[in-house]
KEDOTI-682107 format. One record per atom (N, C-alpha, C): residue in three letters; atom name; x, y, z. Coordinates in pm, 1 decimal. Atoms other than C-alpha are relative to their C-alpha. Layout:
PT, Ala, CA, X, Y, Z
...
END
This chain:
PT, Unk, N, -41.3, 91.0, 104.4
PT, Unk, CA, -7815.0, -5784.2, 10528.9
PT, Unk, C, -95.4, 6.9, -120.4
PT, Unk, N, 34.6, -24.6, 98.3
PT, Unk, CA, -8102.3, -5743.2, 10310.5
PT, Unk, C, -14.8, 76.1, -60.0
PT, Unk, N, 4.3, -94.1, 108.5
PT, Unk, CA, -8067.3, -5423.9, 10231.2
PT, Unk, C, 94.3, 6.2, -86.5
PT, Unk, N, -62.4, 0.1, 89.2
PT, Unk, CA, -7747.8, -5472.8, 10077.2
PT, Unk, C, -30.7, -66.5, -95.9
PT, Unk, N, 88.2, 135.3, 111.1
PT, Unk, CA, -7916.8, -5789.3, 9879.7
PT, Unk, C, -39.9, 96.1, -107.8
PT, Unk, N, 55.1, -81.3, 108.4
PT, Unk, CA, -8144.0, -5533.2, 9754.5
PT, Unk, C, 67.7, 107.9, -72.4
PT, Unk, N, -65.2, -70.3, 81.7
PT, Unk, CA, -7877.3, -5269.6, 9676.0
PT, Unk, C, 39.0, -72.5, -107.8
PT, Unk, N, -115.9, 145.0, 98.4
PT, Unk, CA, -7655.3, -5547.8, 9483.6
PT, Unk, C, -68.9, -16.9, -98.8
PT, Unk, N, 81.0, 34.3, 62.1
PT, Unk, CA, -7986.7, -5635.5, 9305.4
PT, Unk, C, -20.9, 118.9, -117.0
PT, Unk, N, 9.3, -98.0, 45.1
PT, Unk, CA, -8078.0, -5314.6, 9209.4
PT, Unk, C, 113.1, 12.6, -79.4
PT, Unk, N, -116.4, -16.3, 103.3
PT, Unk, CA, -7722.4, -5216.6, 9085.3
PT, Unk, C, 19.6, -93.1, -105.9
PT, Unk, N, 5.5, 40.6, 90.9
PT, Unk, CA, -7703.4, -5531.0, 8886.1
PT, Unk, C, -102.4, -12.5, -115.7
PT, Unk, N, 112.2, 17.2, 147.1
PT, Unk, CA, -8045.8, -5490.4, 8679.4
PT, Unk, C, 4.4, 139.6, -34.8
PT, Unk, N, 12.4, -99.8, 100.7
PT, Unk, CA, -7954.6, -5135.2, 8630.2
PT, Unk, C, 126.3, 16.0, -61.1
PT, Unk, N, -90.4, 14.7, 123.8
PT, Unk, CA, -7620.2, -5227.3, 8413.3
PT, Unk, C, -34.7, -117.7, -72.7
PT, Unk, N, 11.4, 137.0, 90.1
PT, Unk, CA, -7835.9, -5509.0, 8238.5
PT, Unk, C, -6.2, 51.3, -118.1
PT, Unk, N, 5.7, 28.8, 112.0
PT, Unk, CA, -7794.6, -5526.6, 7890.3
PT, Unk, C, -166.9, -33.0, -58.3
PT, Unk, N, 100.1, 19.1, 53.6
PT, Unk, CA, -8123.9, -5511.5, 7683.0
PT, Unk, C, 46.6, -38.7, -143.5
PT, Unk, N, -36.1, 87.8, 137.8
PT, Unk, CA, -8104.3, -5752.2, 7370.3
PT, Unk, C, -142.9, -37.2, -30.8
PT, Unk, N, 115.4, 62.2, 52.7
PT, Unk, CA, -8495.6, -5818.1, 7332.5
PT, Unk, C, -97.4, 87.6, -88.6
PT, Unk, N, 47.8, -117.2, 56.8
PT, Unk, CA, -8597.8, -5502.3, 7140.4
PT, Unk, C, 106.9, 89.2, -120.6
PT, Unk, N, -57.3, -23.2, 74.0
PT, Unk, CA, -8490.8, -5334.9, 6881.7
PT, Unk, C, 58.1, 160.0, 73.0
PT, Unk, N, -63.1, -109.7, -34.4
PT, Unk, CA, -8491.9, -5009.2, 7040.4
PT, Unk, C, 97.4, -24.3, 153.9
PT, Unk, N, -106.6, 14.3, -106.3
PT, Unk, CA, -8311.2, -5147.2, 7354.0
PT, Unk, C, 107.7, -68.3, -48.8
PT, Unk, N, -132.0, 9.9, 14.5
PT, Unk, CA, -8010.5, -5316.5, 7171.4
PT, Unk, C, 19.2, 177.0, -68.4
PT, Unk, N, -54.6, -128.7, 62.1
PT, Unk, CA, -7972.0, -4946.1, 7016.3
PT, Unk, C, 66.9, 43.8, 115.4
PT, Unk, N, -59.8, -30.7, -143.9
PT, Unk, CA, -7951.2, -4840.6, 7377.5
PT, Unk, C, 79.2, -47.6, 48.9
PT, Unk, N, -132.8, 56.4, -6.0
PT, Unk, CA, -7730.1, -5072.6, 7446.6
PT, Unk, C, 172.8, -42.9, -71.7
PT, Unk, N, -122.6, -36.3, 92.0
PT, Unk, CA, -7486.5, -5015.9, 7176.5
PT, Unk, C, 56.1, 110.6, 41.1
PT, Unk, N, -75.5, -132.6, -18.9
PT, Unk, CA, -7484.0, -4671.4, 7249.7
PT, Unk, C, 80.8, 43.3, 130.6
PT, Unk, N, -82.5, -34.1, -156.0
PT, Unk, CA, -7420.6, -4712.9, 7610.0
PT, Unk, C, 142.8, -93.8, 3.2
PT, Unk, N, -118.8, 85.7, -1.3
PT, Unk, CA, -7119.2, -4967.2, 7540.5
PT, Unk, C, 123.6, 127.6, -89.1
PT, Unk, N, -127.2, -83.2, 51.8
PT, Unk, CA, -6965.1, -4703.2, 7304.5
PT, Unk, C, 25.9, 159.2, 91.5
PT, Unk, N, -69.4, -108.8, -106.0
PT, Unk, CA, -7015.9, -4414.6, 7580.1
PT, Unk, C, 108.9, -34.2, 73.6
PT, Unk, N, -66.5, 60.0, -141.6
PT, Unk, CA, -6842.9, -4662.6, 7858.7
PT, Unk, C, 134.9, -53.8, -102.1
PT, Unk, N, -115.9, 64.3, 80.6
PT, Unk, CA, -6570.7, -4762.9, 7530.3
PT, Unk, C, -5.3, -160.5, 47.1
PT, Unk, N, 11.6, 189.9, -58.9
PT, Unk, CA, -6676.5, -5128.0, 7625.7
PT, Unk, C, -25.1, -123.5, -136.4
PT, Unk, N, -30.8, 45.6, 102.9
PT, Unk, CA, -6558.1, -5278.2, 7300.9
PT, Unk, C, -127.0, -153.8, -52.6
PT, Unk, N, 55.9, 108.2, -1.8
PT, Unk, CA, -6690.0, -5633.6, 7387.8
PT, Unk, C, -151.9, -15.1, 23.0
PT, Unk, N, 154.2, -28.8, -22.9
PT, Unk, CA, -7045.2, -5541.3, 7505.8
PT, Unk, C, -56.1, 43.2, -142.3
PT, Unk, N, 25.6, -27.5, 92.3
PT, Unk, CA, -7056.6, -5333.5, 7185.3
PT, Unk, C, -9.8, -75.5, -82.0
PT, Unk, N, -29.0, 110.3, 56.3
PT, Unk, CA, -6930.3, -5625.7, 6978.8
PT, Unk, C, -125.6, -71.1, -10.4
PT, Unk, N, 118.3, 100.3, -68.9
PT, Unk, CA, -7230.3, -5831.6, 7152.2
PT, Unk, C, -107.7, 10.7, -94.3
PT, Unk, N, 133.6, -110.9, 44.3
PT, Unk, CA, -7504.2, -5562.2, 6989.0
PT, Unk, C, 38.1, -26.2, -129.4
PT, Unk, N, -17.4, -40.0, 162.8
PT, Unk, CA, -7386.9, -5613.2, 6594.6
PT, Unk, C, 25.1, -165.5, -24.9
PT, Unk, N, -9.7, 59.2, 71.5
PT, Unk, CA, -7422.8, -5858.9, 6365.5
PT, Unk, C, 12.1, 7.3, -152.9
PT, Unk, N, 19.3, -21.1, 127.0
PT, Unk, CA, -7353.1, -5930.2, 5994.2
PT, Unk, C, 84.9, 84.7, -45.8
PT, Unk, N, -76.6, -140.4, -18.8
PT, Unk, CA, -7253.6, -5598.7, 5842.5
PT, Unk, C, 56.7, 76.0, 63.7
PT, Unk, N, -51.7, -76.7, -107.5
PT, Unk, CA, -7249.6, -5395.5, 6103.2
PT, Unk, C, 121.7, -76.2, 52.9
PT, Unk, N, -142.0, 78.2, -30.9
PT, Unk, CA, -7009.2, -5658.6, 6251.5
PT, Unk, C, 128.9, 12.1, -54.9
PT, Unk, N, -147.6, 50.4, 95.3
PT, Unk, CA, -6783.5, -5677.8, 5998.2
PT, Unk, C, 87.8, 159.7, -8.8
PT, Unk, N, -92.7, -114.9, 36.0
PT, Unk, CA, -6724.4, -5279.5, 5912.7
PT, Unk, C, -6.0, 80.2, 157.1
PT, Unk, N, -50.9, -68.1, -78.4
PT, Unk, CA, -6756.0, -5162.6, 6259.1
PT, Unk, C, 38.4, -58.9, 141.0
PT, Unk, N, -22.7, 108.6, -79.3
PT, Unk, CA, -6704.7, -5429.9, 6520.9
PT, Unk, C, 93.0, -24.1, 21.3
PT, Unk, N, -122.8, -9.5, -46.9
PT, Unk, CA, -6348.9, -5364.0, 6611.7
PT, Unk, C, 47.4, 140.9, 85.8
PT, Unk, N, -99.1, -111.8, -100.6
PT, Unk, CA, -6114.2, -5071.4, 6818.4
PT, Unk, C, -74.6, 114.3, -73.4
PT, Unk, N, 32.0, -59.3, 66.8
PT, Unk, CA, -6163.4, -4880.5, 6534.0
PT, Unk, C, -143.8, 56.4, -37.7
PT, Unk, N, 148.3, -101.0, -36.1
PT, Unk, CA, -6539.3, -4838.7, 6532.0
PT, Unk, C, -67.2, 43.7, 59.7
PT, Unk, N, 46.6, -60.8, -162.7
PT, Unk, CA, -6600.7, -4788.3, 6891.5
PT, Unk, C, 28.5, 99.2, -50.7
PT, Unk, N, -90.3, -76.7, -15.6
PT, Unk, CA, -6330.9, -4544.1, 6832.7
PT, Unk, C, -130.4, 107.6, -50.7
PT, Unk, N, 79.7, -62.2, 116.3
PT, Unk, CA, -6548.6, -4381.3, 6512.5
PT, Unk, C, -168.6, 73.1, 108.4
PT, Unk, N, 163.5, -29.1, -95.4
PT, Unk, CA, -6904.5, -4418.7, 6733.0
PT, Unk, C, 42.3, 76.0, 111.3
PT, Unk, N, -36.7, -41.8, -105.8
PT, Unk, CA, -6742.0, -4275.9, 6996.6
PT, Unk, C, 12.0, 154.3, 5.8
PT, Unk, N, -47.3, -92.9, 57.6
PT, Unk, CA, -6622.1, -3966.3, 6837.3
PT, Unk, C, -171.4, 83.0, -9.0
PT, Unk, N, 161.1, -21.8, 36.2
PT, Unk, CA, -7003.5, -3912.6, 6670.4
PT, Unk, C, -59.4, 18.1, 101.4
PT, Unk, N, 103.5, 30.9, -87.9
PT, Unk, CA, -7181.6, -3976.3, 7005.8
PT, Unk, C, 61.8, 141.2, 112.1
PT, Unk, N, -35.4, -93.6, -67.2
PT, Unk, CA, -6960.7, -3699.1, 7172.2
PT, Unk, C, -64.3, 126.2, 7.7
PT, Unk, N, 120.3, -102.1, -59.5
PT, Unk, CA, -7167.1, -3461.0, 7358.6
PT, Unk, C, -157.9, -23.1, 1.9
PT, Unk, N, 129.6, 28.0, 13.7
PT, Unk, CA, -7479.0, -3644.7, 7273.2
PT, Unk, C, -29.6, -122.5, 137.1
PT, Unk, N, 58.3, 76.2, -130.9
PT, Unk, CA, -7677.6, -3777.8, 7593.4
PT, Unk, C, -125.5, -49.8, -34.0
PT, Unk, N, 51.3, 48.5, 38.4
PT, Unk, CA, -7968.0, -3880.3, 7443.2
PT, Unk, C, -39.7, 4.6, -126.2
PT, Unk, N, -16.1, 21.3, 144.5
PT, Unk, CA, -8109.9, -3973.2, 7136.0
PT, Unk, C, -188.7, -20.0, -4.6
PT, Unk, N, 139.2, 38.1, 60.9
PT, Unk, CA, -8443.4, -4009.4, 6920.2
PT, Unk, C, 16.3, -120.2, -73.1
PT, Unk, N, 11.8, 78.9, 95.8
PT, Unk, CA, -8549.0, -4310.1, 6788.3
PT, Unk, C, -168.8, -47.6, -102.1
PT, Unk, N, 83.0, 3.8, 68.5
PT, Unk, CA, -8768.8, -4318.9, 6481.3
PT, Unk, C, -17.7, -153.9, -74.4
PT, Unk, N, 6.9, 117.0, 75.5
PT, Unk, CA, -8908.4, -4659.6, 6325.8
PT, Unk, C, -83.1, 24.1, -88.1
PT, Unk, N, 49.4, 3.8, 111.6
PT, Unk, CA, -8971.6, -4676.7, 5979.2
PT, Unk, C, -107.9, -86.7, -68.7
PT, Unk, N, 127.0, 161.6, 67.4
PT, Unk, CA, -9321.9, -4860.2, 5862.0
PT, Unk, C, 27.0, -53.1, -56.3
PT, Unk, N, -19.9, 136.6, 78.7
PT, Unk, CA, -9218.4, -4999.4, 5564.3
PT, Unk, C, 134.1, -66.8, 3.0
PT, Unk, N, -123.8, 92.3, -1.5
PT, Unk, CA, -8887.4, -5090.7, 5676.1
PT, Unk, C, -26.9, -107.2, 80.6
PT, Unk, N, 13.0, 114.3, -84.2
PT, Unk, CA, -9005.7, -5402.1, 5843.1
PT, Unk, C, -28.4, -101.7, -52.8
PT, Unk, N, 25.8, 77.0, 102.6
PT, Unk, CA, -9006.9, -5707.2, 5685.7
PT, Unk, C, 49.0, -171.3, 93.5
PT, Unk, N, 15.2, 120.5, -93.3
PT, Unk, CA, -9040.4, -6094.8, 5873.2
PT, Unk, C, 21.4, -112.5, -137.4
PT, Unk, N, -81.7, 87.1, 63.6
PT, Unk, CA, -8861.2, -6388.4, 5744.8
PT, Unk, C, -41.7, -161.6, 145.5
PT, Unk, N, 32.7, 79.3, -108.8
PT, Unk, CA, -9039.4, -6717.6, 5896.9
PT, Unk, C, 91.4, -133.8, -54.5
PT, Unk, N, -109.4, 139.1, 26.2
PT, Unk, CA, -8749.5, -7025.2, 5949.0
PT, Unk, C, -61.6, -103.1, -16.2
PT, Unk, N, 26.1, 120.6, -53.6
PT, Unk, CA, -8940.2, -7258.4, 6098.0
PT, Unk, C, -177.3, 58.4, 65.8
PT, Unk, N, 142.0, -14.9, -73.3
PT, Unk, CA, -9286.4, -7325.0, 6278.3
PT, Unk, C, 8.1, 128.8, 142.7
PT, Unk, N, -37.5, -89.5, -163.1
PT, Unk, CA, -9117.1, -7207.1, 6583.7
PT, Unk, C, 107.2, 132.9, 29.0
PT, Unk, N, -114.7, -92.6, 9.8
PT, Unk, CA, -8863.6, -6960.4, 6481.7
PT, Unk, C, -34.6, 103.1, -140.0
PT, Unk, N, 16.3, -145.2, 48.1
PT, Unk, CA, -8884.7, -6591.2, 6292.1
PT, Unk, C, 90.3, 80.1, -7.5
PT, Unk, N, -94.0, -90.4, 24.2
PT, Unk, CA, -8670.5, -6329.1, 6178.9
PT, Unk, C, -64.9, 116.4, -43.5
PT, Unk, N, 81.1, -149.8, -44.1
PT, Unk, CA, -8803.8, -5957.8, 6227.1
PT, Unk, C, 112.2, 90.4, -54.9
PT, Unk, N, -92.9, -129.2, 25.5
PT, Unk, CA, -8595.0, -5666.7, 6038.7
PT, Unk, C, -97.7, 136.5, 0.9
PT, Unk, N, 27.0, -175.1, -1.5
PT, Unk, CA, -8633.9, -5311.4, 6141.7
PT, Unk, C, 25.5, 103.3, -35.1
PT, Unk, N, -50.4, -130.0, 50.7
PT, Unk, CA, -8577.5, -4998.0, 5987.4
PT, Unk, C, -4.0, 113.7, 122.7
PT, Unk, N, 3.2, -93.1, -135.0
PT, Unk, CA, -8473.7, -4730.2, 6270.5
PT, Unk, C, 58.7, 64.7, -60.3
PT, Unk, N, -66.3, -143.6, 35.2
PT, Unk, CA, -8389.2, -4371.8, 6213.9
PT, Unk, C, 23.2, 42.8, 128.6
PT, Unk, N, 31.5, -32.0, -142.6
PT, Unk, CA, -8195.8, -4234.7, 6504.4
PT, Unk, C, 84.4, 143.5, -39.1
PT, Unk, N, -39.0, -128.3, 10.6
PT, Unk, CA, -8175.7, -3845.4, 6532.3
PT, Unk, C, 68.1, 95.9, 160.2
PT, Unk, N, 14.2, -78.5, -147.7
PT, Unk, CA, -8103.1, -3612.2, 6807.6
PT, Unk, C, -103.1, 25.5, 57.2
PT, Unk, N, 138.7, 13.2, -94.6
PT, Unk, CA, -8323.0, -3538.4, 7081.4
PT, Unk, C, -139.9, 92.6, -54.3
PT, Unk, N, 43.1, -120.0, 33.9
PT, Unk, CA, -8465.1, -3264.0, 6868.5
PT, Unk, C, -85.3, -65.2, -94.4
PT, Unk, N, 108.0, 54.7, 131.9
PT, Unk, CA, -8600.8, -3507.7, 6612.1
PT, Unk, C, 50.6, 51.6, -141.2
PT, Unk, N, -4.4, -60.0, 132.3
PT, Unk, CA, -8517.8, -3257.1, 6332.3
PT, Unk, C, 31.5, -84.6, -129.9
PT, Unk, N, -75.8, 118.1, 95.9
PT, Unk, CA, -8265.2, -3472.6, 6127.6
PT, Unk, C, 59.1, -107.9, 59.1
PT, Unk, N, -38.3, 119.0, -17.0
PT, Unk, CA, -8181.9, -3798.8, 6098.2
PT, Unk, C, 170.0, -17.4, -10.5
PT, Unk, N, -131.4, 44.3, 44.5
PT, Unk, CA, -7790.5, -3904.6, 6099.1
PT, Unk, C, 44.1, -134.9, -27.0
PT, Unk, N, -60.3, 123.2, 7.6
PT, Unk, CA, -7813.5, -4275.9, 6133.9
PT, Unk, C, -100.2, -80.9, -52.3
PT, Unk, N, 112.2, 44.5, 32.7
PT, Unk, CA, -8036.2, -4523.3, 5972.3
PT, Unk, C, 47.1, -146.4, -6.4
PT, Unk, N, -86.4, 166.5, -21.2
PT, Unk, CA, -7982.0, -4900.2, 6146.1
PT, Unk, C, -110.4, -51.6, 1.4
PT, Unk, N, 57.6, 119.1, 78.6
PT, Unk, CA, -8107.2, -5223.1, 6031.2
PT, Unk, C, -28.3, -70.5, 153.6
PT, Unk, N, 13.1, 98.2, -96.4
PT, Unk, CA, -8228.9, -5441.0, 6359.4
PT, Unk, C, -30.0, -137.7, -70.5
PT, Unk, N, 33.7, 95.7, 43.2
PT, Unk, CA, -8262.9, -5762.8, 6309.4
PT, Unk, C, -28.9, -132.0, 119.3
PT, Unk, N, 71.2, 33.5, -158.6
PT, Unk, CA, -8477.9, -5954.7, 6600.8
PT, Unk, C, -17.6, -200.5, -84.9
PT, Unk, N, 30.8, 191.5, 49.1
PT, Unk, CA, -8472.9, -6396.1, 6576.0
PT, Unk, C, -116.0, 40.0, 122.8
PT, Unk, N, 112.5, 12.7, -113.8
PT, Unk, CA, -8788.3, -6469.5, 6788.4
PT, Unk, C, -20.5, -172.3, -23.3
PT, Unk, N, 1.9, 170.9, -91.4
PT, Unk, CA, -8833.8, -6839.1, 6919.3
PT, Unk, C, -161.9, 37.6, 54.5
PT, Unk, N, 120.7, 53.2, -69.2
PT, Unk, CA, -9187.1, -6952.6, 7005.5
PT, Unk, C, 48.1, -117.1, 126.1
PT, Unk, N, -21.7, 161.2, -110.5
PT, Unk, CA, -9177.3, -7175.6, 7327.4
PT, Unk, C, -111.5, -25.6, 111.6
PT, Unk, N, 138.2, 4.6, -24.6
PT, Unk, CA, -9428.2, -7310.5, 7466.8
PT, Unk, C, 13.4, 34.1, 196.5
PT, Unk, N, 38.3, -88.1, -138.5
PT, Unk, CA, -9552.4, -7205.1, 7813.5
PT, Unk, C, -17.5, -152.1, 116.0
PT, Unk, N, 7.1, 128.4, -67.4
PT, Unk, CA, -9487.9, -7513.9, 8078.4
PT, Unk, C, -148.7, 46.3, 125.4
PT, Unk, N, 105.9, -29.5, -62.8
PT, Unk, CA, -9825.9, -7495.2, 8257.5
PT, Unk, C, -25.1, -138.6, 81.7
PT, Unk, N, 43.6, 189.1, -28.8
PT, Unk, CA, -9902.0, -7836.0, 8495.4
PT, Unk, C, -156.6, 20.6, 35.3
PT, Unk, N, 220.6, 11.2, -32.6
PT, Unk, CA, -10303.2, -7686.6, 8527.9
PT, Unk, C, -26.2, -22.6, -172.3
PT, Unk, N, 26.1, -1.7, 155.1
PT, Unk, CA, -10319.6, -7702.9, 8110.1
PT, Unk, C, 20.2, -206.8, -4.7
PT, Unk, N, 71.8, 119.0, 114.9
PT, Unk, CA, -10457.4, -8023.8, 7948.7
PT, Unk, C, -34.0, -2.8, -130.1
PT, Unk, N, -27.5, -12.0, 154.8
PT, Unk, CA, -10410.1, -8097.3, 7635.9
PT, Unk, C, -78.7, -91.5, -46.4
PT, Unk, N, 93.8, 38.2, 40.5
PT, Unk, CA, -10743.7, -8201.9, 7484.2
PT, Unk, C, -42.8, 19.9, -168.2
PT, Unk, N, -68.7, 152.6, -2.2
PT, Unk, CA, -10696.0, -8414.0, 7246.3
PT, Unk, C, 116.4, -2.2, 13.3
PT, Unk, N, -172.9, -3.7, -21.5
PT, Unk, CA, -10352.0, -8516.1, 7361.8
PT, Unk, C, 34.4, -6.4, -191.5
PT, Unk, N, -99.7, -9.6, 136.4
PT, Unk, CA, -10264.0, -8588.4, 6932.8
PT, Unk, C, 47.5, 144.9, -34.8
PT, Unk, N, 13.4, -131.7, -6.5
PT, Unk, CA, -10354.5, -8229.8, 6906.7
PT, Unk, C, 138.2, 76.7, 52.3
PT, Unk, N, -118.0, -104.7, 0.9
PT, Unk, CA, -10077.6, -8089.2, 7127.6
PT, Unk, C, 179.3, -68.6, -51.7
PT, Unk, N, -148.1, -13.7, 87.3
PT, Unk, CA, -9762.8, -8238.3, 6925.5
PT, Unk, C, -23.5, 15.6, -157.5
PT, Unk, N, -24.0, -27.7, 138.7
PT, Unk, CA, -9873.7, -8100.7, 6557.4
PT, Unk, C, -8.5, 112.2, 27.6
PT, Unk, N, 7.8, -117.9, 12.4
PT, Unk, CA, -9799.6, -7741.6, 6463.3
PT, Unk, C, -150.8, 84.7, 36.6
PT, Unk, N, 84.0, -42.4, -24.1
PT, Unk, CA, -10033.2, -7482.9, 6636.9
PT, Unk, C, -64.3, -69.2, 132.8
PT, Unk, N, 96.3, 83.4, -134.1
PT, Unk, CA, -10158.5, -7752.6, 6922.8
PT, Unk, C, 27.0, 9.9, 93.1
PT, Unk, N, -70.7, -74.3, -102.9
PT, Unk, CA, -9961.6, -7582.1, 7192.2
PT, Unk, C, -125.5, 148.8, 13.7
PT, Unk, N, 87.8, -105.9, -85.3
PT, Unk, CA, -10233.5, -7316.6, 7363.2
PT, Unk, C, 88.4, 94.7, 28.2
PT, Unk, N, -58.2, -92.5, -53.8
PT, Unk, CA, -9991.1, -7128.4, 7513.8
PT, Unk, C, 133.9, 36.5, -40.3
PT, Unk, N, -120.3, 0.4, 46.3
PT, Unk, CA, -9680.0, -7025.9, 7411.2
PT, Unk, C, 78.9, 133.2, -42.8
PT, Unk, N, 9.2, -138.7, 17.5
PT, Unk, CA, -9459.1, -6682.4, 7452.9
PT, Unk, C, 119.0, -6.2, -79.1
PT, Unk, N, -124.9, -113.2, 101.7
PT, Unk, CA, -9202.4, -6477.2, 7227.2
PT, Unk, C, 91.9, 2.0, 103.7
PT, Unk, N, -152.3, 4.3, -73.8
PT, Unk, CA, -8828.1, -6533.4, 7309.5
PT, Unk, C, 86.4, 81.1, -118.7
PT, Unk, N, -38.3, -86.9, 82.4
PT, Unk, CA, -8652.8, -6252.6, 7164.3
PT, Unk, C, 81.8, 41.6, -64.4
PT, Unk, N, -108.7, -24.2, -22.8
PT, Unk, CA, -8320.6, -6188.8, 7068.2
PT, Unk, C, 69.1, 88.5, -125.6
PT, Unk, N, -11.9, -158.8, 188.8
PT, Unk, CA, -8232.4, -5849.6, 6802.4
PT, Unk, C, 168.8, 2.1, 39.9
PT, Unk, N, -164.2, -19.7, 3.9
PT, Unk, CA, -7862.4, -5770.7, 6706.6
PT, Unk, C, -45.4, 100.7, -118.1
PT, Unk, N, 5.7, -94.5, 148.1
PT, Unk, CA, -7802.3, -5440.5, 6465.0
PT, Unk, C, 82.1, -39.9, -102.2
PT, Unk, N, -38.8, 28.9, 111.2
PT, Unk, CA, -7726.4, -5561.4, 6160.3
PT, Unk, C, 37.8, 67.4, -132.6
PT, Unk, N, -3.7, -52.7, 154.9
PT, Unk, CA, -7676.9, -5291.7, 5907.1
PT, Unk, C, -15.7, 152.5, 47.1
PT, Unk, N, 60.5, -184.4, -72.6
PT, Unk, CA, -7589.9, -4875.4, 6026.6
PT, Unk, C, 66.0, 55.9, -128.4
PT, Unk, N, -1.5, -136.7, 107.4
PT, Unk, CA, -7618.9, -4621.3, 5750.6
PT, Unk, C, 45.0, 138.4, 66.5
PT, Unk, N, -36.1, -160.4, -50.5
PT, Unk, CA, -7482.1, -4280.6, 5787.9
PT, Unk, C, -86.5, 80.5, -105.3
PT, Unk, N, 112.7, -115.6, 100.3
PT, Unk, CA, -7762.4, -4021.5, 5624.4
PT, Unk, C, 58.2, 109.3, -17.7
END
């Protein structure tokens, strides 16, 4: 019985969806338009991208492009990165990605990520919060990790 547990397990974290990276929603775009999985794809785009390719029709398109290609390069651009802060606790991260063939040579695609990140604080019951005023003003939280969540927002054809 538990080895099936652990098969079951296994099989389900290796069709998980990566949404916390910029280069893993890429991966996961691309693997939704190998498998033609419209709605998964859908999932991965926001904004632009949403709007002009986020239907039948641009699977269809990505689909076409990605034919014969099994993997891919992905290049990130230094100065394409640029952070947009909402809030104390909330961030907006854009990426510039160049993605080529495995060969590197040339570039064909050049997509926009665009990562929200959430601060939240870290529930600890050994942490004391010295002075208690301290931990409810901005910054008075000790601990506190990155919650991630990127969508491609913007694909260029080079």
């Amino acid at each position: 019985m538990k080895k099936i547990l652990l098969v079951l397990c296994i099989i389900m974290f290796a069709g998980c969806n990566e949404y916390s990276s910029p280069g893993g929603i890429i991966k996961t775009s691309f693997l939704a338009v190998k498998k033609s999985n419209l709605e998964i794809f859908r999932s991965t785009l926001t904004g632009d991208a949403l709007k002009k390719f986020g239907n039948q029709e641009g699977l269809e398109y990505f689909r076409k492009q990605f034919d014969g290609i099994v993997s891919f390069e992905l290049f990130f651009i230094k100065d394409a990165f640029k952070e947009v802060i909402i809030s104390e606790d909330e961030v907006l991260r854009f990426y510039g990605v160049d993605i080529s063939d495995e060969t590197g040579l040339e570039a064909f695609w050049n997509v926009t990520v665009e990562c929200k990140v959430r601060l939240v604080p870290i529930r600890d019951p050994n942490y004391i919060c010295r002075p208690p005023e301290v931990c409810h003003k901005p910054g008075g939280i000790s601990q506190r990790k990155e919650i991630t969540l990127c969508h491609i927002s913007d694909i260029s054809v080079l």
